[in-house]
C-alpha positions as CSV (number, residue, x, y, z in Angstrom):
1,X,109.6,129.4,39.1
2,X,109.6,133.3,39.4
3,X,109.7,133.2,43.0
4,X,112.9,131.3,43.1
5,X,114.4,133.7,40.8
6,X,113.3,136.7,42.8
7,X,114.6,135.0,45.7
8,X,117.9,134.3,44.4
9,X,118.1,137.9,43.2
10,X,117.1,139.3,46.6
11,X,119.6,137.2,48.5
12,X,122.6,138.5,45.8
13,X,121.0,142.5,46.9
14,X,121.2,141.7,50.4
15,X,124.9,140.4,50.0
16,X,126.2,143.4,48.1
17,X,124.4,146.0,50.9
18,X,126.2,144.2,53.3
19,X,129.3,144.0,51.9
20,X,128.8,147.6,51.3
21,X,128.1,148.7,54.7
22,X,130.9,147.2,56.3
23,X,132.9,148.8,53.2
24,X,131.4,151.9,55.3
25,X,132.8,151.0,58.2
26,X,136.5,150.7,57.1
27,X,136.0,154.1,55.5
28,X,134.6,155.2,59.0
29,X,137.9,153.5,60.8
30,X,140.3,155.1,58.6
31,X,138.5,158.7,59.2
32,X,138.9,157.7,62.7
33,X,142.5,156.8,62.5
34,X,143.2,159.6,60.4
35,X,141.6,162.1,63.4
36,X,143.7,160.3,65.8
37,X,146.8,161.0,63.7
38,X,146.1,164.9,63.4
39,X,145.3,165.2,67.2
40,X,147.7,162.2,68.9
41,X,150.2,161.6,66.0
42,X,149.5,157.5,66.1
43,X,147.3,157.3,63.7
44,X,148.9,154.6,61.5
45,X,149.7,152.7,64.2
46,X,145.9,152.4,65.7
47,X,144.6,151.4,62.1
48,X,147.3,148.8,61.9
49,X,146.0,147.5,65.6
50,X,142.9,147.4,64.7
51,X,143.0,145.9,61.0
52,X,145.4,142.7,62.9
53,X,142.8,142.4,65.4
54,X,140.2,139.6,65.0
55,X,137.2,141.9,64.6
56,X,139.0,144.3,62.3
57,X,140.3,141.2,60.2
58,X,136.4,140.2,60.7
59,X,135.0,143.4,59.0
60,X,137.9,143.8,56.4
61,X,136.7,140.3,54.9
62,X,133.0,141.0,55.4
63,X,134.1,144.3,53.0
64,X,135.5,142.4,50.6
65,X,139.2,142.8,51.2
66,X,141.9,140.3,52.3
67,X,143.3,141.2,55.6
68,X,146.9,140.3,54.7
69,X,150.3,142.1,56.2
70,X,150.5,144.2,52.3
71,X,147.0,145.6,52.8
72,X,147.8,146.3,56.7
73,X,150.5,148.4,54.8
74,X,148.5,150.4,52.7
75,X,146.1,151.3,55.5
76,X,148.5,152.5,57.2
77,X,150.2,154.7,54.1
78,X,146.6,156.0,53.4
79,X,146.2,157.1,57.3
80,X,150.1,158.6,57.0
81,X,149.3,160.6,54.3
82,X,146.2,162.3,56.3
83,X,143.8,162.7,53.8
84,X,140.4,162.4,54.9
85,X,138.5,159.1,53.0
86,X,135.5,161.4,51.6
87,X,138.5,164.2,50.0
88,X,140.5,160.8,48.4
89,X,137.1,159.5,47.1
90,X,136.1,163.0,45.2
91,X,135.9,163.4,41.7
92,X,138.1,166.8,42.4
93,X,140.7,165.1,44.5
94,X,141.5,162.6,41.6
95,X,141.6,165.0,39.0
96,X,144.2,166.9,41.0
97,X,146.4,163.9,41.2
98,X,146.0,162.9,37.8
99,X,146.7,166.2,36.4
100,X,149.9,166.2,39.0
């Protein structure tokens, strides 16, 4: 009976890592994006190329996120506004913006 349980509750851990890990890799594609834009000036336009292509629709649901048009969108906005993903994810960052 335990080992069912344990199983269950291992499979759930092995699903949230992975979900998290390609959570990583969105964060990694929007840094990338973000260094393209800084050094090329197309930086919204190669996240939105890759988040409509099948692998980057691939990864975006295996993150947990719907790969609609509206959350094309926002990629893009994040990557236009050029702040780097591990700035916008800092305690200090929000802060800022809430006290703004």
């Amino acid at each position: 009976m335990f080992d069912d349980i344990d199983g269950q509750a291992w499979s759930n851990d092995q699903g949230s890592r992975a979900q998290k890990l390609f959570a990583a890799v969105v964060l990694a594609a929007l840094d990338d994006a973000i260094a393209d834009d800084k050094k090329y000036g197309n930086g919204p336009e190669v996240i939105a190329r890759w988040a409509r292509s099948k692998d980057g629709r691939e990864v975006l649901m295996c993150a947990g996120i719907d790969p609609t048009e509206r959350c094309v969108k926002g990629l893009m906005e994040f990557v236009g506004k050029g702040v780097r993903t591990s700035v916008a994810l800092s305690r200090e960052e929000s802060e800022r913006r809430a006290a703004a």
